[in-house]
N, C-alpha and C positions, 0 to 999 in steps of 0.2 A: 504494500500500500504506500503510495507517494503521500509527501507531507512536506506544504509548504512553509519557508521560514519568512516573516518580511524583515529588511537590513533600510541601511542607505547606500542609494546608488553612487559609490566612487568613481564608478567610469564606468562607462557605457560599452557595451557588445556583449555578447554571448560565448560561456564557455560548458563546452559537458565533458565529463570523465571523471575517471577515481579519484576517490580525495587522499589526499596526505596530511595526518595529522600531526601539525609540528608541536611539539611540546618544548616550550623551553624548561631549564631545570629552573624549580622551584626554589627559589635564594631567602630562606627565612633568616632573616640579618636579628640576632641576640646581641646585647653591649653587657661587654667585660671589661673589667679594669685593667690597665696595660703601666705594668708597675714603671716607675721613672726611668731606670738604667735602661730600658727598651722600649724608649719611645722614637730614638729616634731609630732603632729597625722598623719600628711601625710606619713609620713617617717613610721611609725607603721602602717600605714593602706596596705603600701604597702610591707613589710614585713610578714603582716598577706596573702597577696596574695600568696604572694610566699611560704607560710608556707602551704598557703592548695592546692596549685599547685603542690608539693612535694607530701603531704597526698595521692592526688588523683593517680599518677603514682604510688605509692606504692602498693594501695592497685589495680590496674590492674596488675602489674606487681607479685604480691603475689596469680593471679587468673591464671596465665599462667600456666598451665598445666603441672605437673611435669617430665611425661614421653616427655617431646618435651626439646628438645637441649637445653645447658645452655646461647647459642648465642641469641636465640627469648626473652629470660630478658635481656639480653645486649643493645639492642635497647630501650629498657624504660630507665637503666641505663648511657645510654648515655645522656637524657632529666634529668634526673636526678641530673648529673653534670652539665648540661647547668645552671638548677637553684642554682646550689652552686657555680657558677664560679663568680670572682668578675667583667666580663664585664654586667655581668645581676642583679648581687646583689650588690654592690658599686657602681657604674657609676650612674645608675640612682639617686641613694640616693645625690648621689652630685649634680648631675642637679639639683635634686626637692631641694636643701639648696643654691644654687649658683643662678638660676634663679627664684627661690620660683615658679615653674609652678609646677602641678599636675601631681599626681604617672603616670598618663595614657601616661599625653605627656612626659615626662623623660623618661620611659617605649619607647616610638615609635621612640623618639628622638636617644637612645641608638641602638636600634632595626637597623633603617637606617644607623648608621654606621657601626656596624659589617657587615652586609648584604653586604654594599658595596665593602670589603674588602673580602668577599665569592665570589662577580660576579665576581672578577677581576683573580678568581683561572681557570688556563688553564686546569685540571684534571677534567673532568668529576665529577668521585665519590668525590673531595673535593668539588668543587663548588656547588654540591649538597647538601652539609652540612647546605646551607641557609635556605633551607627546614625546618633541624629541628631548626634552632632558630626564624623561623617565627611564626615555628608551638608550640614551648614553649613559645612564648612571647603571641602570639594569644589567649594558656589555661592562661595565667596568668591578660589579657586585661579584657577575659569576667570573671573572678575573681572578677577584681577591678570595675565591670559595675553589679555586682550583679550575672551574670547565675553561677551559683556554679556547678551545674549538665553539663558536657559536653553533646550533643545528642546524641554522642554513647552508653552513658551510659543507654541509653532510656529500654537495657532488652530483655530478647530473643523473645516475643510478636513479637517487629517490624522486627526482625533482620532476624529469622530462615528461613532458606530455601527462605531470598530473595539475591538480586542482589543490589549492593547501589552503588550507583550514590552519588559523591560528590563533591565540588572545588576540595579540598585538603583531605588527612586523615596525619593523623600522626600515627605514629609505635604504642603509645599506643590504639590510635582507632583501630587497624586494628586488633590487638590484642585481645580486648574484642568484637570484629564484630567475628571472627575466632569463639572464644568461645561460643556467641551466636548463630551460625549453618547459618554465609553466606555465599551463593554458590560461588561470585566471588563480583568483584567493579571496578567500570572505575573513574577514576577522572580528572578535565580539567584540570587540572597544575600536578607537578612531571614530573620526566623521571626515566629511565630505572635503574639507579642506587643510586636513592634516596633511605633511609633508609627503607620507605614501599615499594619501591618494592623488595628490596632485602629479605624484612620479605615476602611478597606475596608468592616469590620463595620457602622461605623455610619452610612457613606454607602449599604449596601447591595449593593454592587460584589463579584461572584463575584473572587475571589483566592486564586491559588499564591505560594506563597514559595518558597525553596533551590533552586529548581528548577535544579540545578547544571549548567551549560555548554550552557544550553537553546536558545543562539542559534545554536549548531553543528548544532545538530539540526532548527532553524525558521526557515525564510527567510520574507522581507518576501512579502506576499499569499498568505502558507499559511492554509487553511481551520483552523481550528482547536476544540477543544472546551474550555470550564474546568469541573469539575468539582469545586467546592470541598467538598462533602460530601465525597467520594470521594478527594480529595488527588491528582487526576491532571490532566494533559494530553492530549489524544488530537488529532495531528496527520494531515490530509487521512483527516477518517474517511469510509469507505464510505456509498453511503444507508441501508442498515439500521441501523449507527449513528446518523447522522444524526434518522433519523425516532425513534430510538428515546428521545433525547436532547430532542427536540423536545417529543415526548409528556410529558416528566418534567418541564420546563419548563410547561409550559401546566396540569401537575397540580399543582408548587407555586407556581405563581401564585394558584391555587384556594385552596390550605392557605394559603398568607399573607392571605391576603382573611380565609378564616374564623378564622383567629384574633384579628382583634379584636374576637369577640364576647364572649372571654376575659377582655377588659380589666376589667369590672365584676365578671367572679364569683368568689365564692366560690370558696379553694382546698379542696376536698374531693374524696376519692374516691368511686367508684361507688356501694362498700358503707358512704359516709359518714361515715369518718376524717378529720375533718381534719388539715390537713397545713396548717407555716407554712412559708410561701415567700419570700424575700428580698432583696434585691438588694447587690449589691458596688458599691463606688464607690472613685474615685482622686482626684478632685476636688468642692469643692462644684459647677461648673458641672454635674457630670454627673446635676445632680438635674433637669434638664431630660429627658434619656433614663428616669431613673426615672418621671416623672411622664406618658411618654407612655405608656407602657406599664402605668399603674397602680399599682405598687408601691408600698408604703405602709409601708416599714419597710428600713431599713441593717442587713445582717446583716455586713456587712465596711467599713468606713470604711477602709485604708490610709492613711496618714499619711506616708508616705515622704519624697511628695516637696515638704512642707511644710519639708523641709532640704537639697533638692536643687538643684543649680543656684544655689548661692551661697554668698557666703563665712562671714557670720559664719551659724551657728544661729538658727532663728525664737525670735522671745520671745514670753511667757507671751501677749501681747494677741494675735500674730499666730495663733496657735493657734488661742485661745477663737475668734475671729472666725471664722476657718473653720469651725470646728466649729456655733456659730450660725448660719453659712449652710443651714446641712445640716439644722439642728432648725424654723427657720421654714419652709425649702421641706416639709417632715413635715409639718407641723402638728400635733403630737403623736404620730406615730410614732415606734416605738422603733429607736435609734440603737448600735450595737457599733463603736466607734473601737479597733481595733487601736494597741497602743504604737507606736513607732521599731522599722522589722525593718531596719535596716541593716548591716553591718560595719565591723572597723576596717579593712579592706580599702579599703572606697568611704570615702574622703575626704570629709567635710562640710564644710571647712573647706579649703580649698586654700592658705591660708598657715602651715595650722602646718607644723612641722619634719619633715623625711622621717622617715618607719615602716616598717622591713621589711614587704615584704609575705606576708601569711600562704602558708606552701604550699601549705597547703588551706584556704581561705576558708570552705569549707563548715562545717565542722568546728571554729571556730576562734571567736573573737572578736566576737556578732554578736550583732541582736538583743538579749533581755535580758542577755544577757551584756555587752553592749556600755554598756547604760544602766546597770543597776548597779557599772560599775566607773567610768561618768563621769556621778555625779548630776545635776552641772550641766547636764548636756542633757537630762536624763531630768527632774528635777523642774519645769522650766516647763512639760511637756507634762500629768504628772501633775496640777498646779496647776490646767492651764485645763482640762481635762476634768474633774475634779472641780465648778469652777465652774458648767463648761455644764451639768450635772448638776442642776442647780436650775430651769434652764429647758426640760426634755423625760427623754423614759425614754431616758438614756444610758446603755450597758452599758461597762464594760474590760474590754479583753480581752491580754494578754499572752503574746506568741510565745517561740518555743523555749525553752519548758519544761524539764526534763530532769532536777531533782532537788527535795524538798524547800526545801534548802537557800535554793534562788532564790526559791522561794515565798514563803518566811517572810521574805527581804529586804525583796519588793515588799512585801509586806502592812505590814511594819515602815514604808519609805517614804511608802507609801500615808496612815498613821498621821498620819507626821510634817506630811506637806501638811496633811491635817484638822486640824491642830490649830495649825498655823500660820494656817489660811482662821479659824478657828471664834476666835482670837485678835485678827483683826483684822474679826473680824462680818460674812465675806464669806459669803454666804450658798452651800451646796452640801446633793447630798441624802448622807446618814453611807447610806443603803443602799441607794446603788449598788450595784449587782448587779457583781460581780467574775469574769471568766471566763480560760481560759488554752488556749490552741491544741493540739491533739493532733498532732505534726505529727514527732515522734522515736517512734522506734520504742520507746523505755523507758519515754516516758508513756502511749500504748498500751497497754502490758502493765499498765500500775499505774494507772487510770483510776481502779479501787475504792478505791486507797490515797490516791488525791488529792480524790476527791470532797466529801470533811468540809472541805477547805478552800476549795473554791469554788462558785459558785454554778451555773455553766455551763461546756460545754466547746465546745469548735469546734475539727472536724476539717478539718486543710489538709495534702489529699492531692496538693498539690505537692511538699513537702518530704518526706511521709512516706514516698513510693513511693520517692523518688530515695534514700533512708536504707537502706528495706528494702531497696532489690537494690543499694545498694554502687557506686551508680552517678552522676556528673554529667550531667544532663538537659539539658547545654547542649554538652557535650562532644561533636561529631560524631561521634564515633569510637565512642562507648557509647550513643547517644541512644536508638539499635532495640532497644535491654535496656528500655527504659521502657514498663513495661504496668500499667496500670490493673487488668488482669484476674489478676495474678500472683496465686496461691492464698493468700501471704506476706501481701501486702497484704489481699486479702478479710478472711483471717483477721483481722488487728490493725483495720481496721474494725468487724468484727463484736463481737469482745471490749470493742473500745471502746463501743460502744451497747450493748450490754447491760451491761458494769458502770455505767454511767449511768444507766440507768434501773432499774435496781435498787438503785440508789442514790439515783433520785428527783429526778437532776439533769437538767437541759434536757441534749441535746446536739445536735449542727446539724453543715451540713459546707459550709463555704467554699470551697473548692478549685477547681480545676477539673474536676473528676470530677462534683461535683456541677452543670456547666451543660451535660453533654455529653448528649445527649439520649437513646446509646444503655443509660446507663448509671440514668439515672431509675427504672427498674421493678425493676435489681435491686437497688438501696440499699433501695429502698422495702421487700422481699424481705428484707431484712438488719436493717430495723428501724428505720431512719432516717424522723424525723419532721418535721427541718426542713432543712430547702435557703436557701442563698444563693448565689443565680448573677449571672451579666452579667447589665445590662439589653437586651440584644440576646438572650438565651436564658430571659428571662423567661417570655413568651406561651407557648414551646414548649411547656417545663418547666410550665407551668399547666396546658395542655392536657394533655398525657400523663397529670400525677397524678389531673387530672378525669375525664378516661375508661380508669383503671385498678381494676381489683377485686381489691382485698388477696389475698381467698381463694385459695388455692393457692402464694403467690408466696413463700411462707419455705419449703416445703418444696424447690421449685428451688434457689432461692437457699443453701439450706443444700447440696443438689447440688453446687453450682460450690464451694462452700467445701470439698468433700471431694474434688474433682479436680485434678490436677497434667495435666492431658493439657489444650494450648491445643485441639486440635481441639473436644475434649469441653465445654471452656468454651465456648468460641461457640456452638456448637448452643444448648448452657444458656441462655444469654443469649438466643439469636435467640427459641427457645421462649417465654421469660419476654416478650419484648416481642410477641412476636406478639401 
C-alpha cells in the first residue's frame, strides 16, 4: 500500500528509486571537567578538529566539478569561513580555559548561542543561516568523538542512482551525493531557502525539505517517488502510479530541452507587450547562473551578506568591489542593489556589547530603520554605490519603507555622500535612479503619496504577505496561514500597480511570488510589467510570458480580487493559466 508524505518543495522535478538511508552518528556531547595541566591539550585537541574539519570541505569542494558555476564552491566556502571565524575558533577556546569543560561542551555551549541569535532573524534566507552553523559544528563534534569519515563520504557504491533520505544534509554532503550519481533526497528539517536547497536548485537535484519524522515512515530499499513540484513523497507507489510518474518525467525532460530556445528571445507576449524580466542575485559569483540563462539585467542585488559572517562591517572598497563584479559581468546592464535589510536582532559585529533581543524582530529594528539610526554602517554602502554608479545603470533601492519620514532621511543622507564624492572629485552619476520596496502593508496603500519622491518601486511579496495576515512565515506553527492567493494581499498588489503607473512610475516585483510559475499569468492579469526572479526560474518565467495573451486576463484577475472563497481562487487561477 503506497503512503503519501507532504514536505516542502526544494527544487522542483521528479525522482523515483530506492532510498538510502543516511544516518549520521548520533554525537551526545556530556561536559566534564578538564583539570588545569590539560587544558591546553584540550585547547590543541580541539584545534586539530577544526584543522581537519577545514581538510575535509577542501578537498569536496576541490571534487566539484569544474564545468558547474563558480557559486556550487561558494556554499562549501561559506562553511569554510564558519571555521575561520573567531565565534567558532576563539569563543570556545575561552570557554574550555574559563570553565576548564571539554572541547565538545564549549563546542555546543558556543553552538546554542549563535543559533539563538539566527532564530530570532525575521528573513527567511538569514535565519536559515542556522543550518549551516549546526551543520559545521555537527562535522566538527563527530571530529572530536573520533568519526573522521562523514557518511557521505561512504563513495559512489551507496550513492548512484539512489534517493537518500536524511535529518539534515549540509551543502558539502549534497555536493559529493551530486557527484556520486543521486537521483534526488528528502530531509526532515531545512526549508526552502536553506543553503542545500538552494545548491539542490542549482545542481538540478529533485528535493523535499521538513519532511518531519520521514525515517519512521521509510525504510532503507523502499521504492520511493520525489515530487518537488508537488511538495510530496509517495512511498512503495502502485504501477499506475509509477507509470504515471514516469510519463511526467520523460515530458519534463522534453520542456527543459525546449526551453533553451528561450535563452536569446525577446521577452514579449503573444499580443506583443513587452515585458522586463530580471534576475535576483546574492553574490557577485552568481552572475555565472545569470549569464547561463541569459539575463541581462539585476533587478534585486541583496547585499546582506557582504556583513555576514564576520566581525568588523565591510568598508567603503569592499562594497564598490563587489558591486563592480556584478557591473562588468553586465556589460552595461542595468543593476538595483538593494541597501543592508538586516536587524538589530542578527548581530554584525559579534564583539560588541550584548543587546536585548527584540521580541519581535519582525517589527522592530531593521532594515532602514536599522541604517538610519547607525550611519556608520549605512554611509560606506551609500558611498560605494553611488561610486559604482559612474561605471553602469545602477538603480537604489531601499527596504522597509513605512513613512515619509524615513524617506526624507535617506534622501537627506543620500545628499550628504554626493557632496562629500563631488568634494573630493570622485566621480558618481547625481541621477541615479532612487527606488524603495513595497513590502508593508502602509506603503501599499500610499504608493500614490510616495510616488513624487521616487523614481521606482519594487514589490517584495515576502514580507508583504507575512505583514498582511499577521503572520511569521518561518514560525511552524502559523506557516499554513501563508498564501500568496489571500484576497488581502491581491488587493494591496493591485492598488500598488496601479497607483504607479498612474503615477508614471516603473514598478516591478522581487519576491518570491514573482519566480513561482503558477502565479506569472495572474500578476500579469493584475498589471505587472516587470519581474525579477531566481536565475533557476528565469527560462520558465520567459517562456510563460512569451506564450501568454494579455486579452482576457485583467478581467479574471480582477475575478480573484473580488473573491474570498480559496476554492473559487484556484479555479481562477487554474483558468487564467490554462
Amino acid at each position: 500500500m503506497s503512503l503519501t508524505l507532504h514536505g516542502i518543495g526544494a527544487s522542483k522535478g521528479i525522482a523515483i528509486g530506492k532510498v538510502h538511508v543516511l544516518n549520521h552518528e548520533d554525537v551526545e556531547i556530556t561536559e566534564y571537567c578538564v583539570p588545569k595541566q590539560h587544558l591546553d591539550d584540550e585547547v590543541t585537541r580541539f584545534r586539530n578538529a577544526l584543522a581537519i574539519a577545514q581538510e575535509q570541505l577542501r578537498r569536496v569542494r576541490d571534487k566539484t566539478p569544474k564545468n558547474k558555476s563558480v557559486d556550487i564552491a561558494a556554499f562549501i566556502e561559506v562553511h569554510l569561513m564558519m571555521l575561520d571565524d573567531s565565534m567558532l575558533t576563539i569563543a570556545p577556546i575561552e570557554l574550555i580555559r574559563t570553565h576548564q569543560c571539554n572541547a565538545e561542551w564549549a563546542l555546543k555551549t558556543q553552538c546554542s548561542s549563535i543559533v539563538q541569535v539566527f532564530e530570532q532573524m525575521d528573513d527567511p534566507y538569514l535565519s536559515a543561516r542556522k543550518n549551516d552553523i549546526e551543520q559545521v559544528v555537527a562535522r566538527v563534534q563527530r571530529i572530536l568523538r573520533g568519526f573522521i569519515q562523514s557518511p557521505a563520504e561512504m563513495g559512489e557504491e551507496y550513492f548512484n542512482h539512489a534517493i537518500v533520505l536524511a535529518e539534515d544534509l549540509s551543502p558539502a554532503d549534497t555536493v559529493l551525493m551530486q557527484h556520486y550519481g543521486i537521483l534526488g533526497f528528502a530531509t526532515e528539517y531545512g526549508g526552502a531557502t536553506s543553503h542545500t536547497a538552494i545548491l539542490a536548485r542549482s545542481l538540478g537535484i529533485p528535493a523535499i525539505v521538513g519532511l518531519r519524522r520521514a525515517r519512521s515512515y521509510i525504510r532503507p530499499d523502499d521504492i520511493i517517488i520525489i515530487d518537488g513540484s508537488q511538495h510530496v513523497v509517495i512511498v512503495e507507489p502502485n504501477e499506475p502510479i509509477l507509470n504515471y510518474y514516469r510519463q511526467r518525467q520523460r515530458d519534463e525532460k522534453r520542456q527543459r530541452a525546449a526551453l533553451g530556445k528561450f535563452r536569446t528571445a525577446p521577452v514579449v507576449t503573444r499580443d506583443g507587450t513587452p515585458i522586463t524580466l530580471q534576475v535576483n542575485i546574492e553574490f557577485p559569483e552568481d552572475m555565472d547562473a545569470v549569464k547561463r540563462v541569459g539575463g541581462e539585467g539585476i533587478g534585486l542585488y541583496r547585499t546582506e551578506f557582504l556583513f555576514m559572517n564576520r566581525d568588523p562591517p565591510p568598508t567603503e572598497e569592499e562594497h564598490l568591489d563587489a558591486y563592480l563584479q556584478v557591473l562588468r559581468a553586465l556589460k552595461g546592464g542595468p543593476v538595483t542593489i538593494r541597501t543592508l535589510d538586516l536587524g538589530a536582532d542578527k548581530q554584525i559585529d559579534s564583539k560588541r556589547p550584548e543587546k536585548p533581543v527584540a521580541s519581535n524582530p519582525a517589527l522592530g529594528l531593521r532594515a532602514i530603520r536599522l541604517c538610519l539610526k547607525e550611519p556608520k554602517l549605512f554611509k560606506p554602502q551609500l558611498r560605494a554605490i553611488l561610486r559604482a554608479s559612474a561605471h553602469g545603470q545602477v538603480r537604489l533601492l531601499i527596504p522597509m519603507v513605512s513613512g515619509l519620514q524615513e524617506l526624507v532621511q535617506v534622501r537627506k543622507m543620500v545628499a550628504e555622500v554626493q557632496t562629500e564624492l563631488n568634494q573630493k572629485a570622485i566621480p558618481f552619476n547625481p541621477q541615479m535612479p532612487f527606488g524603495i520596496m513595497v513590502e508593508v502593508p502602509a506603503m501599499a496603500i500610499c504608493v500614490d503619496l510616495f510616488a513624487p519622491y521616487v523614481d521606482f518601486f519594487s514589490i517584495g511579496t515576502n514580507d508583504l504577505i507575512q505583514y498582511t495576515l499577521a503572520l511569521d512565515r518561518i514560525d511552524n506553527t502559523v506557516n499554513y496561514l501563508y498564501d500568496p492567493l489571500h484576497p488581502a494581499v491581491l488587493r494591496l498588489i493591485k492598488i500598488s500597480i496601479e497607483a504607479a503607473n498612474h503615477a508614471n512610475k516603473s514598478i516591478s516585483m522581487c519576491g518570491e511570488m514573482a519566480s513561482d510559475s503558477r502565479y506569472i499569468r495572474l500578476l500579469l492579469g493584475l498589471g505587472l510589467r516587470s519581474f525579477s526572479v531566481h536565475p533557476e526560474a528565469f527560462l520558465e518565467a520567459k517562456k510563460i510570458i512569451n506564450n501568454t495573451d494579455l486579452t482576457g486576463l485583467a478581467p479574471l484577475a480582477t475575478q480573484v480580487v473580488k473573491t474570498c472563497s480559496p476554492g473559487e481562487i484556484s479555479r481562477l487561477v487554474e483558468t487564467i493559466n490554462a
